[in-house]
C-alpha positions as CSV (number, residue, x, y, z in Angstrom):
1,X,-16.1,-3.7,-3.3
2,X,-19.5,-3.4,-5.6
3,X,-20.2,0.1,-6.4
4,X,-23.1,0.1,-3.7
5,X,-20.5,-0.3,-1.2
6,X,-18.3,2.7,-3.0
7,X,-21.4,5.1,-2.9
8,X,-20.6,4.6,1.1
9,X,-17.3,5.7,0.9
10,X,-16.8,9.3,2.2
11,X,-13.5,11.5,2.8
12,X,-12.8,12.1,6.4
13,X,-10.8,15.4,6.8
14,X,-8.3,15.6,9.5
15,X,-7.7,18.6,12.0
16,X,-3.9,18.0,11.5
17,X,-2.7,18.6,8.1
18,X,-0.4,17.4,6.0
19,X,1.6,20.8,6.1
20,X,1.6,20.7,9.8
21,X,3.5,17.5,9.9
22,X,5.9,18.7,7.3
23,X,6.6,21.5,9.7
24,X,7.0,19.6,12.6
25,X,9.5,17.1,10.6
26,X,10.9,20.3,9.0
27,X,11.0,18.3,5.5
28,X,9.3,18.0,2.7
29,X,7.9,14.7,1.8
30,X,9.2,13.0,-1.5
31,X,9.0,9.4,-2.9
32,X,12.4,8.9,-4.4
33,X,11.2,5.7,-7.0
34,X,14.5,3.5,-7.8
35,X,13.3,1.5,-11.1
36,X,15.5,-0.7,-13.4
37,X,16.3,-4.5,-13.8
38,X,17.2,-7.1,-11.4
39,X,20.4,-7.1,-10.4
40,X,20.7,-3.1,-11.5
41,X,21.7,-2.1,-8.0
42,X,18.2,-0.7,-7.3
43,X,17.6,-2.0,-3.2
44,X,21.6,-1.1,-2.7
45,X,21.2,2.1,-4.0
46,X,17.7,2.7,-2.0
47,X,19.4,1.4,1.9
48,X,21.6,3.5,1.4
49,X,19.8,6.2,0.1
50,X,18.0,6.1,3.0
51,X,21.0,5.5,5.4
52,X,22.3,8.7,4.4
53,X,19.3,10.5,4.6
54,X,19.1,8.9,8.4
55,X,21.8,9.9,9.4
56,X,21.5,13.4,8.2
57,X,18.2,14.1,10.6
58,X,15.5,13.4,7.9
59,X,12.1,11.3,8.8
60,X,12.2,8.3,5.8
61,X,10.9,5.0,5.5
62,X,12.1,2.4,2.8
63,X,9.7,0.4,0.8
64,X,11.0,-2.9,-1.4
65,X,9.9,-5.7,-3.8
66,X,10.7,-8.4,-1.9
67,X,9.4,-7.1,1.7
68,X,6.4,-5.9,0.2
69,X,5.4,-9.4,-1.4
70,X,6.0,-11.2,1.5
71,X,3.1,-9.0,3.3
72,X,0.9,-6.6,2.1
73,X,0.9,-7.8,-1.3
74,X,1.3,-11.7,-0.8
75,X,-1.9,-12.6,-2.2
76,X,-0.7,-10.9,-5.9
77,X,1.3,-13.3,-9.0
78,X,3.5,-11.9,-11.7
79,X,0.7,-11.5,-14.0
80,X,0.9,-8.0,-15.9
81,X,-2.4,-7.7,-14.0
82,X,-1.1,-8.1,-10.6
83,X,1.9,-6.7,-11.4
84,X,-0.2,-3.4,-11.5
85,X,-2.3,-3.9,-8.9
86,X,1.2,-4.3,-7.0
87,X,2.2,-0.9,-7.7
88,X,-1.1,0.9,-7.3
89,X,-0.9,-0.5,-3.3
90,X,2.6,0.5,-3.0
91,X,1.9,3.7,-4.0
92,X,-1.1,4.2,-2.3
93,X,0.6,3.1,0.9
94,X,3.8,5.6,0.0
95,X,1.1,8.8,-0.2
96,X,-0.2,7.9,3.3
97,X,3.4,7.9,4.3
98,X,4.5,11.4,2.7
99,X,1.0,12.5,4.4
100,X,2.6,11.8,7.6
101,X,5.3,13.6,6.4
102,X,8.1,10.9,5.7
103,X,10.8,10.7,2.7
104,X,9.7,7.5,1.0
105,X,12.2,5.7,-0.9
106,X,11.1,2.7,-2.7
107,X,13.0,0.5,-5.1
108,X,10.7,-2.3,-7.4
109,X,11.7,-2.7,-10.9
110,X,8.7,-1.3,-12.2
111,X,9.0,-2.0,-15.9
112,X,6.3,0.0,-17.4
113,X,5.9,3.1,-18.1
114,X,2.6,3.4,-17.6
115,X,2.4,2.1,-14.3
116,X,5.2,4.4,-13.3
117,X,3.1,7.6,-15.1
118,X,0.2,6.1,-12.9
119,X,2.6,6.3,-9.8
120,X,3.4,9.6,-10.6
121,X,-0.4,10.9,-10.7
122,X,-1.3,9.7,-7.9
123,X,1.1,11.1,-5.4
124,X,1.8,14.1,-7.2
125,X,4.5,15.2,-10.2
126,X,6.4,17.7,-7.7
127,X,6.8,14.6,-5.1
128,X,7.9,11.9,-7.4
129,X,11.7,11.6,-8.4
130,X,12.4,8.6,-10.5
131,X,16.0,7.2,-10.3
132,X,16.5,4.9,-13.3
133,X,19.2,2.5,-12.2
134,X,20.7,2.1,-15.8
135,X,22.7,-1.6,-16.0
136,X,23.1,-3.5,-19.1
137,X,20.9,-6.9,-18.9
138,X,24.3,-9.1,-19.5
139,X,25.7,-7.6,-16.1
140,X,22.5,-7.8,-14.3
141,X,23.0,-11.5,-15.5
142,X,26.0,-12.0,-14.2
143,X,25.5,-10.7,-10.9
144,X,22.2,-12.6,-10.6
145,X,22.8,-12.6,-6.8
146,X,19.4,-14.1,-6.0
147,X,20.1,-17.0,-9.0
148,X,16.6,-15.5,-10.4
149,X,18.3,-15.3,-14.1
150,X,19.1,-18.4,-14.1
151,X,15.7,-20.1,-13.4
152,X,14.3,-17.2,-16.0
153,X,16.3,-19.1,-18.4
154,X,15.6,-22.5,-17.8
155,X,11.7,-21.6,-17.7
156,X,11.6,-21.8,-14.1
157,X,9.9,-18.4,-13.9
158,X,7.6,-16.8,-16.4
159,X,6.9,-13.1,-17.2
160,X,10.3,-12.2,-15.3
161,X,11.7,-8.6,-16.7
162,X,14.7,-8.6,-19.4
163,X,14.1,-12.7,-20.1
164,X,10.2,-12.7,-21.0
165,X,8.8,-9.6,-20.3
166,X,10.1,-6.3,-21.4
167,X,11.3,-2.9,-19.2
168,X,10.4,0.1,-20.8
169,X,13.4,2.7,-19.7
170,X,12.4,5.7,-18.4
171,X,12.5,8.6,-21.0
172,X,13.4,11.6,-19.0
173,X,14.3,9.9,-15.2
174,X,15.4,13.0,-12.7
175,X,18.3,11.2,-12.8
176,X,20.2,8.4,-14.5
177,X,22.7,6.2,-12.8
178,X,25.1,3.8,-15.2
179,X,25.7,1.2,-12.1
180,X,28.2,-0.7,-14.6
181,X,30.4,2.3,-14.8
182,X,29.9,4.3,-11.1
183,X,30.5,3.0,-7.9
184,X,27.9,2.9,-5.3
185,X,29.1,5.8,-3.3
186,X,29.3,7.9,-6.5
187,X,26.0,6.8,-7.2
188,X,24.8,7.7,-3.5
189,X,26.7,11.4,-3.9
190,X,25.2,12.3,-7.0
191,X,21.7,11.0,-5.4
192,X,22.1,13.4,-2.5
193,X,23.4,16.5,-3.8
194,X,20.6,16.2,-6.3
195,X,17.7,16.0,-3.8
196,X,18.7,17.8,-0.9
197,X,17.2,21.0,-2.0
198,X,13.9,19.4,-2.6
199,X,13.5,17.9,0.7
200,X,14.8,20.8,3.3
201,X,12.3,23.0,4.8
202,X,12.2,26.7,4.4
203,X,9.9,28.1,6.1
């Protein structure tokens, strides 16, 4: 868009607020951000995340890597570049969501921190919870479900996190899970009893 086009560009306010919605979902809207390697547990972790969170009467909506590139995002590589400009839509498109008033819970490996600080900003610091899904790169290797370590090594795929392009660990995640050493449901337990206060209503 050239910056005639941008001049344009106005904000439309709405007659329904965001708060409204929140009160007729009786939740508050988060984006619980799953981040670590391939292979870490991160889209496990996020279903079912969102499964219990389903069946527990909350409004959510799950956003992932894969889905994501097949649509919305098909027309971006694995450039650093595009890598970016992957997370700035997903994260646009997770603010419109929490604007409806929906529990967003996204999982994409996300290896920068700057792109996750950028993630953060944008939707809000009191909305964002990142859940650093801690697994060492050896496991992640041997589980290598999707065979993606594999052609990483054999130079098959370029720029792919933990082979030729680094991950930047969070420094101070909301929370931390060591996947090697929990299992998931005591993953999923200590993800809900940690956020359940911050997405119940009180009115």
């Amino acid at each position: 868009m050239s910056k005639n086009q941008v001049n344009n560009v106005f904000h439309q306010d709405f007659k329904i607020k965001p708060i409204d919605r929140q009160k007729r979902l009786n939740q508050k809207p988060l984006l619980i951000w799953f981040t670590g390697l391939s292979g870490s547990g991160k889209s496990t972790l996020a279903n079912g995340t969102e499964q219990r969170l389903f069946q527990n009467g909350y409004h959510t909506f799950l956003l992932d890597g894969d889905n994501i590139r097949k649509g919305l995002n098909k027309d971006l590589g694995f450039e650093k570049e595009d890598r970016n400009e992957n997370l700035r839509r997903i994260a646009e498109v997770a603010k419109l969501m929490m604007e409806a008033g929906l529990i967003v819970v996204a999982a994409f490996i996300s290896p920068y921190r700057k792109e996750r600080e950028m993630i953060k900003e944008l939707v809000g610091e009191d909305r964002f919870l990142e859940i650093f899904v801690d697994c060492p790169l050896e496991e992640c290797e041997e589980r290598d479900v999707k065979g993606l370590y594999q052609k990483a090594r054999k130079g098959l795929i370029k720029n792919f996190t933990g082979i030729d392009a680094p991950y930047e660990a969070p420094q101070k995640p909301f929370l931390q899970l060591p996947t090697s050493d929990w299992s998931k449901e005591e993953c999923l337990d200590k993800i809900i009893g940690s956020i359940k206060e911050k997405i119940t209503w009180i009115a």
